[in-house]
N, C-alpha and C positions, 0 to 999 in steps of 0.2 A: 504494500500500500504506500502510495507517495505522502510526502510531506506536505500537507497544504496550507497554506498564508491567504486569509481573507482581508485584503484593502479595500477598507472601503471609502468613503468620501463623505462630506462635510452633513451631509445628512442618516450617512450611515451608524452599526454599530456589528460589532463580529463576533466570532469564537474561531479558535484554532484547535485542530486537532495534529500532534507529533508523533513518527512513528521511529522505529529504530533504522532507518532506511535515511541517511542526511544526501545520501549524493544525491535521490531526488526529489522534486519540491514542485508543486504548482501555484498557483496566484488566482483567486478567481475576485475580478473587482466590478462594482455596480457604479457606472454614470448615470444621472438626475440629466436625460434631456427635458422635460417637461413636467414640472411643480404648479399646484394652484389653479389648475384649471376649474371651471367652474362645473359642477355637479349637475349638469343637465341629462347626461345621461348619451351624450353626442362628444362631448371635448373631453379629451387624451391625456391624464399624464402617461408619462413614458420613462422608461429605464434603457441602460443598454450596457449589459454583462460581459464583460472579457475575461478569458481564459489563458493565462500564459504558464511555460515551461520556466526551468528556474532561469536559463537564457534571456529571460523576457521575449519569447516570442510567440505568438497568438498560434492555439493548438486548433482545430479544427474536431466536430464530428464529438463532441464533450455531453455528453446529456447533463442538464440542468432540469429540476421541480421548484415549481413557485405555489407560494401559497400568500393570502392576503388577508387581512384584520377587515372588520366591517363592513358595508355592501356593494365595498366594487368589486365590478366584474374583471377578471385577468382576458386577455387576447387568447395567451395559451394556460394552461396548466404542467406544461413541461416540453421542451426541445431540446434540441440540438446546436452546437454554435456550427456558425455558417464556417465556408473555408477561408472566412479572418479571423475566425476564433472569438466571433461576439452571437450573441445574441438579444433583439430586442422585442421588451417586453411592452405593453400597451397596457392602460387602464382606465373602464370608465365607471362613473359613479351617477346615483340619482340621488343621495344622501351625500350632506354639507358633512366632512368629517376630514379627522388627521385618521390617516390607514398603513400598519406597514407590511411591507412588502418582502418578503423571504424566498430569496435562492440557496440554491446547494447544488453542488455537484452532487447527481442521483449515486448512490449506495454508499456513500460515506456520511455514516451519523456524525454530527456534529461540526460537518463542515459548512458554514451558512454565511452568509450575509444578509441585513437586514438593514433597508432603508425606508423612511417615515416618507409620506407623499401626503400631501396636502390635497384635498378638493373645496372649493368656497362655494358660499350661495350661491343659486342658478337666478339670476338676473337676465328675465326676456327682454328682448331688441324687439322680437316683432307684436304684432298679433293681428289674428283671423276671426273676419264677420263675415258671414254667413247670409245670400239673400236669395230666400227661395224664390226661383221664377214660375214654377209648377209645381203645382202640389197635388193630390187628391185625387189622381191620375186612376184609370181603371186597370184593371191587371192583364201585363202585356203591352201596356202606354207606358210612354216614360216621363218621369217627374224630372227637374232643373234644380241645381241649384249654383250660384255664383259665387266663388269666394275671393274677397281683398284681403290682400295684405298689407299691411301698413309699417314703418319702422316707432315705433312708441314713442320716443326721445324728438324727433321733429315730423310723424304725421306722411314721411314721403315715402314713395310706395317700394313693394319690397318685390321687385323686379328678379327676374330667374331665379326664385328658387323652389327648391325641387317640395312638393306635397307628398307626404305617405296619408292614402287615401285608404280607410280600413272600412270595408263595406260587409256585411252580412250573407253570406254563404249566397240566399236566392237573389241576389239584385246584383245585377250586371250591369257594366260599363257599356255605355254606346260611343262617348268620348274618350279618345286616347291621350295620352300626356300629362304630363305630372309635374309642369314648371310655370309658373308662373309668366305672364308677358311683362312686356316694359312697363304698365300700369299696374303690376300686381294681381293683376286679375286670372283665375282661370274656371272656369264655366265644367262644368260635370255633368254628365245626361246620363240617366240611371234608369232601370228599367226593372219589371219583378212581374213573376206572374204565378204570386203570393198572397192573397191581399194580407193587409195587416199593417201596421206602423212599425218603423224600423231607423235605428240609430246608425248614422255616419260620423265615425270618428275620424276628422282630419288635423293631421300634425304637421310642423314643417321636420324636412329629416334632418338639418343640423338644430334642432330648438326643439326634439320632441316633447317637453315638455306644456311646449303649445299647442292647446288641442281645442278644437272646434268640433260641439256635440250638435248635431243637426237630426231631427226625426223629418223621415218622408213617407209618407200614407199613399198603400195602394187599397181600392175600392173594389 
């Protein structure tokens, strides 16, 4: 079993594990690309793990397991370092919290590193209003609806960006596209040949915590 040295960095904290083996020795250290991103459940922090020989040179092909405090989500649960000898991790959160974050070279207990990653309140830029143009439609007609988007902070419109349209199993799309025009605007034709009332939940995909609940009635 090799010697291993965890460096970590200004946010980190370690343990070491020594064996009677000194001629060899590896290094595994965590870089902090991205801290404090906000908790919306869309924005990144990120990590990025290097693996070195006692040489200091970046090994290749190292399996690492990550594991995380509180309710963010990890990219992976464990990889591989690429053939530079890093691996990067990703993580997003829907909870404001400090979460840490633990690597280890997989099958050596005690070899770890652990860094603290910050997420802040989720603070929207946008939001979506909702203006039914049809409604009440018979089953097999299709009901309308129109959505703006706006930026909060000054009111002007929230041009190309992309909609996650979450629609109810029977009601199908007659409209294709999912980006907003230069006014913010994009128009949905929906169709069902279900009657009953039924909930359209729309989000933007970088801001899903913005969500527009719209019912459309079919007859």
């Amino acid at each position: 079993m090799p010697d291993i040295i965890i460096e970590p960095d200004d946010h980190s904290s370690h343990n070491s594990r020594f064996n009677e083996d000194a001629r060899v020795s590896e290094n595994i250290s965590g870089e902090v690309l991205q801290d404090n991103s906000q908790a919306n459940g869309f924005a990144q922090n990120s990590m990025r793990y290097s693996v070195y020989d006692a040489q200091r040179t970046r090994i290749p092909n190292v399996q690492l397991d990550f594991q995380t405090t509180g309710s963010a989500v990890l990219s992976a649960q464990g990889g591989q370092t690429n053939q530079q000898g890093q691996f990067t991790l990703t993580l997003t959160n829907r909870t404001s919290e400090l979460v840490l974050v633990s690597a280890n070279v997989r099958g050596l207990v005690g070899i770890d590193n652990h860094t603290y990653l910050n997420f802040r309140p989720f603070s929207p830029q946008y939001r979506i209003v909702a203006q039914v143009l049809a409604d009440n439609a018979l089953r097999g007609a299709h009901n309308y609806i129109m959505y703006y988007v706006t930026n909060i902070s000054d009111g002007s419109y929230g041009s190309n960006l992309e909609l996650n349209i979450n629609l109810p199993g029977n009601i199908r799309r007659i409209t294709l596209g999912n980006v907003t025009n230069a006014g913010g605007v994009l128009t949905l034709e929906t169709v069902s040949d279900i009657p009953g009332t039924f909930r359209i939940a729309t989000s933007i995909v970088t801001e899903p915590l913005t969500v527009n609940n719209t019912d459309l009635t079919w007859r």
